[in-house]
C-alpha positions, 0 to 999 in steps of 0.5 A: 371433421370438428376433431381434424380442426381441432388436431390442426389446431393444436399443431398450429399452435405446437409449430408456433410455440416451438418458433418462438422458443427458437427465436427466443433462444437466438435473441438471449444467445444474442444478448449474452454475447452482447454481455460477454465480449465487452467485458473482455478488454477489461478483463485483459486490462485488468490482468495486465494491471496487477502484472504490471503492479507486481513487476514495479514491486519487484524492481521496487524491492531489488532497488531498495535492496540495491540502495540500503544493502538491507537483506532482501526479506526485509526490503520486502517487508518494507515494501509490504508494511508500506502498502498496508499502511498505506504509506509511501515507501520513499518516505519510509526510505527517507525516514530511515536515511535520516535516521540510522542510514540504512544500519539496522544496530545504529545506536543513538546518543539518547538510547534510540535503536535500530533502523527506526532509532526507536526510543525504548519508551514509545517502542514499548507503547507500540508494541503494546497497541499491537498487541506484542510483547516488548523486548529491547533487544527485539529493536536490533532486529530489523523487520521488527523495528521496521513494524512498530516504525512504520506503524508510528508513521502512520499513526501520526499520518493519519493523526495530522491528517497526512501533513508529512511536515506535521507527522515526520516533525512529530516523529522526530519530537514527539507529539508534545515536542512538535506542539512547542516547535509550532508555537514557538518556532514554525506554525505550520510543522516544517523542520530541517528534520522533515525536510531533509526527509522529503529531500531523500523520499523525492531523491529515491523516488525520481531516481528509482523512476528513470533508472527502473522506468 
């Protein structure tokens, strides 16, 4: 009698626990869907996000090729330098408007060469801090004249804590150059060099956003 109570016992407690492990199974099943299904309008979002990013880009890059009639590889060079730069590619495009309009063997009356009209003393001290070996010749090239360009812009952006007055003016004078400008002439930077600057930069800008928006 005592072993049939004990064996009943023991099957109560089977189908109990075997209950349990079932209703344990339905509430984390039911949790893990509670996890998972909020998440997928994100997922989506997000996928939707880097298309979108990549179709701007790509229309980025067809209207600057559209605009400086640069060869497409180097459009996309620029549109690349700027984002690892972190630097507005309209102000790249402005710069490079003020400089050499767009032509990548425009020769300055003081030596400056190329898309840039880079100075062969501070193209070489780029080149340098890049760690490149520094050929005059390589200025006519366009992607790099482009590099130790766009590398200068964000160094002096950074430097002058992202005043694009301070940074374009200095780009334009040299360091020292705008230190004398400010003390003599604008305290705060701001030359017909960097405004005309920032005139093309807002121009491309809203140009490229109602025609390719």
């Amino acid at each position: 009698m005592k072993r049939e109570k004990y064996l009943t016992f023991l099957l109560a407690i089977c189908v109990f626990s075997y209950i349990m492990m079932i209703n344990c199974s339905m509430t984390l099943g039911a949790e893990s869907t509670h996890y998972i299904l909020p998440q997928e309008p994100i997922i989506k979002s997000y996928i939707y996000d880097l298309r979108d990013s990549y179709v701007r880009e790509q229309r980025l890059i067809k209207y600057i090729e559209d605009l400086t009639g640069l060869e497409r590889i180097h459009c996309e060079f620029i549109v690349k330098e700027s984002k690892e730069k972190n630097i507005d590619p309209f102000i790249v495009l402005g710069l490079i408007k003020r400089e050499s309009d767009f032509n990548p063997h425009a020769r300055g009356a003081y030596g400056e060469i190329g898309l840039g009209q880079l100075m062969e003393s501070t193209a070489m001290i780029i080149s340098e801090n890049l760690g490149f070996d520094f050929y005059p010749d390589r200025l006519l090239d366009p992607e790099y004249n482009l590099k130790l360009t766009i590398t200068q812009l964000s160094y002096l952006m950074r430097l002058y804590d992202n005043d694009f007055h301070m940074a374009l003016t200095a780009y334009n004078r040299g360091q020292q150059g705008l230190l004398n400008y400010m003390k003599n002439e604008n305290e705060r930077g701001i030359s017909d060099y960097s405004a005309k600057v920032l005139m093309f930069a807002l121009e491309y800008k809203e140009s490229f956003d109602n025609f390719y928006n």
